[in-house]
C-alpha positions, 0 to 999 in steps of 0.5 A: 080785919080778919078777913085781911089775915086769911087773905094774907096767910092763904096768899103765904100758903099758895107762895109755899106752895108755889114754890115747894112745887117748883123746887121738888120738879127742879131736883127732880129734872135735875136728877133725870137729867144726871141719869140721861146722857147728853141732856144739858137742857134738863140741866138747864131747866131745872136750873130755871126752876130751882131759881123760880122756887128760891125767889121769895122763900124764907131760909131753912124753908124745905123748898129752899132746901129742895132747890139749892140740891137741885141747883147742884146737882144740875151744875154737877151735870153741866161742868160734868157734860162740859168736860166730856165733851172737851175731852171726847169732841173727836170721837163724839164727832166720828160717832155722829158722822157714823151714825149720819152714813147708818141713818 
């Protein structure tokens, strides 16, 4: 019997863990990528994180926490990349083709 309540609470321990981890590289993927211009695929990683450490922990959980910050700080960064590129597709474009007759 006891051995089914460590196994239990090491499984619980190793889940927390699991997921504390997950949630502290999405906020901090999140953050690097709101400081790195045209990253949207840090964004979009550190949404899939974030998702990963939320799965299976309890509410109020520092983890929990942790991911739903990085979950909005990675759709601030995607609306944000999106109308940048709405508003500035032309100049962005000319950018490209300067920088494809430099290179």
């Amino acid at each position: 019997m006891s051995s089914d309540v460590q196994s239990d609470s090491a499984g619980t321990a190793y889940r927390e863990g699991r997921s504390a981890g997950l949630a502290v590289g999405a906020l901090a993927v999140s953050l690097v990528a709101f400081l790195s211009l045209l990253g949207i695929e840090k964004a979009v990683l550190a949404l899939v994180l974030a998702v990963l450490a939320i799965r299976g922990v309890a509410n109020g959980v520092r983890a929990r926490r942790l991911a739903i910050a990085a979950i909005v700080i990675a759709c601030i960064y995607a609306a944000t990349y999106v109308v940048v590129v709405a508003l500035y597709h032309d100049k962005i474009g000319e950018l490209i083709r300067m920088l494809h007759q430099l290179g």
